[in-house]
N, C-alpha and C positions, 0 to 999 in steps of 0.2 A: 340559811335555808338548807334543807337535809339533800344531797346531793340523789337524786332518783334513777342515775343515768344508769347505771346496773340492773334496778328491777327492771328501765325498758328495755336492755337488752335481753334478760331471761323472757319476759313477755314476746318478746319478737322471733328467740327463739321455739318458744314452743309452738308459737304459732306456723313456723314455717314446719315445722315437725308433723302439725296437721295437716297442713295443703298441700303441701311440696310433695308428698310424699302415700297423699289419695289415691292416688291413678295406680299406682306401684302395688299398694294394698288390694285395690279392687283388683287386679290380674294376677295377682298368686292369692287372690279366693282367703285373705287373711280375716279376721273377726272384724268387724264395723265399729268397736270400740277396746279401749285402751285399760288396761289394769294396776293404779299404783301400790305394791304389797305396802302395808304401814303395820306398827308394833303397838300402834293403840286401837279400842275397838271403836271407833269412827270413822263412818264414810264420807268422804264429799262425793257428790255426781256431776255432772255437766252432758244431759243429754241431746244440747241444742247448740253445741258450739260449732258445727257444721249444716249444711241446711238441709232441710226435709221436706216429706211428700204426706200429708194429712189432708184423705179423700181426696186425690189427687190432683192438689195443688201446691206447688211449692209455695215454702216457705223460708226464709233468708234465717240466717245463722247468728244466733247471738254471741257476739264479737267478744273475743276476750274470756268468754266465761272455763276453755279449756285448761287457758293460761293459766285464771286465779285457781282450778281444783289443784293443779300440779302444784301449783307456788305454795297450799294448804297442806298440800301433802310435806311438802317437802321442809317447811316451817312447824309445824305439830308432829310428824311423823304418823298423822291419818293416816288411811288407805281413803284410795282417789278411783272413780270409772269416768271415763269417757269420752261419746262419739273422737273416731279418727276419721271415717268417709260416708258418706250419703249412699245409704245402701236400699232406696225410693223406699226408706220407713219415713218412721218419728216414733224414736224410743218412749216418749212421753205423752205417746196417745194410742197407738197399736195396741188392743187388748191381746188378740192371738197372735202368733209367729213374732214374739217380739224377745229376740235372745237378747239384750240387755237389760230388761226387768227380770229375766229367768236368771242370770246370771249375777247380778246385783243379788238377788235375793240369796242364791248358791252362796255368796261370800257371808252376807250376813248370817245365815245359818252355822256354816261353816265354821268364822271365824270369832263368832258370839260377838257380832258386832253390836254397840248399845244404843248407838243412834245414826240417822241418816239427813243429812244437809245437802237438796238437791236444789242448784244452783243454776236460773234463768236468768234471762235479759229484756227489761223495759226498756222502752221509750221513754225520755226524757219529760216527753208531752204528758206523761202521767203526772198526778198530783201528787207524788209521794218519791222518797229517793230508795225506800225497800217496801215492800208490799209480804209481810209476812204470810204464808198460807198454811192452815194447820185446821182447815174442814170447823171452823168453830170449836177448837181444843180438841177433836174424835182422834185427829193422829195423832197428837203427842198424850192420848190419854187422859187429856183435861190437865196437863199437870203446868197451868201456869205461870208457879215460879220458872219454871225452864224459861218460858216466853220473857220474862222478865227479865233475868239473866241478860237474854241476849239484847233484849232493847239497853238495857244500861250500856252492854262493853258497844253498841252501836254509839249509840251517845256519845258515848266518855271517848269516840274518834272522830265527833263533830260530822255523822249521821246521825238527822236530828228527823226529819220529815219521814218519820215511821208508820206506816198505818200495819193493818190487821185485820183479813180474809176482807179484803176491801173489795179488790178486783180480781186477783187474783187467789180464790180460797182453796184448791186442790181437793175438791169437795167431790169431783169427777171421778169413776171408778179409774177411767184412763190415764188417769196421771200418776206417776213413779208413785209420789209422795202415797197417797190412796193406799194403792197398790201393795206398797210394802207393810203400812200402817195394817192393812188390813190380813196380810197373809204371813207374818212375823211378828206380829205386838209389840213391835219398838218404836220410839218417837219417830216420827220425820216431819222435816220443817222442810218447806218450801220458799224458796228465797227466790221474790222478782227483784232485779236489782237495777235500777236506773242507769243510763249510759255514764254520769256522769263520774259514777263510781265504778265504772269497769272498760270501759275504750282508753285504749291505750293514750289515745291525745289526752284523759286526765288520768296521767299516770297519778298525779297527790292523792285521787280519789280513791284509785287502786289501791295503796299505799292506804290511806284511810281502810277500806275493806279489810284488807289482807289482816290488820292489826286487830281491828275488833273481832274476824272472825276468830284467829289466833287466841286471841285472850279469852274469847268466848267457850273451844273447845278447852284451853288450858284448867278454866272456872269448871266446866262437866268434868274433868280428870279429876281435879283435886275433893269434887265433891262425892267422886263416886269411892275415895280411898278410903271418906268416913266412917 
C-alpha cells in the first residue's frame, strides 16, 4: 500500500496556511485570494475553499479544494488562484465588484493562458463522484475530445461515476467558468468533485484526483506541442 502520510501532511498544511492565517489578512486589508505563478499556460481555481455570503446567506466551504489547486500547481507547474478569507463575497457568483474573476481573467490575458480548471466541492449524496460542467460544450468551444481526455485519465485512476452538466452545468453568467469562457475564448471546465475524492479523511481519493488531474494537464501539454 502507497504510503500517503506526506500528501496529508502538505494537505494539512496548506490548509492551516488558509485559516490560521484569515484574521491576519483581513486586518492588514491584504487580497481575499492567493496567486500561484506556474511556467505552463494552465489555470487551476479554487474559489470556494473558504466560505461565502451568496444574497446573504452563508454558505460553508469546500473542504480541501485549496489544498488540491496548490498540490496541481506544484505537481504540473500550472499556475493556481485561490480564495485565502471570506471577504462577505462568493467569487463564483458576484457578477459586480468581484476582484477574483477580474483578476483571474488579468492573468489569463496576460499570461496567454490556454485553459481554465475551476475546482468545487460536492456532497457525497450526489449521484456522481465528478460532475463535469461545460454549459453543454459552449465553454470549452464544443471541443469534445477535450472532455474525453479527461474522463479517460479520470477513469484510468478508478473515477469511474462521471456524469456531464448533470447538476452542476455552469451555464449561469455567474459562475467563473461562464464568466471566463465568455470574456476570453478559452476552455474552462467546471469540476464538482465528490467529498470522497477531496476530504482529507480520503486521502487515497485525493491521491486518485491529484493523478488524473495531473495526467490530464500533462495529455493538454503534450497535445498542444503538436
Amino acid at each position: 500500500m502507497i504510503d500517503l502520510s506526506n500528501l496529508r501532511l502538505k494537505i494539512e498544511k496548506y490548509n492551516d496556511e488558509i485559516f490560521e492565517k484569515e484574521e491576519i489578512r483581513k486586518q492588514n486589508k491584504e487580497l481575499s485570494f492567493q496567486i500561484v505563478e506556474g511556467s505552463i499556460p494552465i489555470i487551476v481555481s479554487a474559489p470556494h475553499c473558504v466560505i461565502q455570503t451568496r444574497e446573504g446567506k452563508m454558505k460553508s466551504k469546500e473542504g480541501e479544494t485549496g489544498a488540491i489547486v496548490q498540490l496541481l500547481a506544484k505537481r504540473t507547474k500550472c499556475y493556481a488562484i485561490y480564495k485565502t478569507y471570506h471577504n462577505n463575497d462568493d467569487a463564483n457568483y458576484d457578477i459586480t465588484n468581484n476582484p477574483y474573476k477580474e483578476e483571474l481573467k488579468n492573468i489569463i490575458i496576460t499570461k496567454n493562458i490556454k485553459l481554465l480548471i475551476d475546482i468545487h466541492g460536492a456532497r457525497n449524496e450526489n449521484d456522481f463522484d465528478i460532475d463535469i460542467g461545460t454549459d453543454n460544450g459552449i465553454n470549452v468551444q464544443n471541443n469534445a475530445e477535450l472532455i474525453n481526455v479527461l474522463k479517460n485519465c479520470l477513469k484510468s485512476h478508478g473515477i469511474e461515476n462521471i456524469k456531464e452538466n448533470e447538476k452542476f452545468k455552469a451555464s449561469s453568467p455567474h459562475t467563473i467558468s461562464k464568466y471566463i469562457s465568455e470574456t476570453t475564448n478559452i476552455p474552462c471546465i467546471q469540476l464538482e468533485v465528490a467529498g470522497r475524492y477531496r476530504y482529507i479523511e480520503n486521502i487515497e481519493g485525493i491521491e486518485k484526483l491529484l493523478n488524473a488531474l495531473s495526467e490530464f494537464i500533462g495529455m493538454i501539454m503534450l497535445e498542444g506541442k503538436d
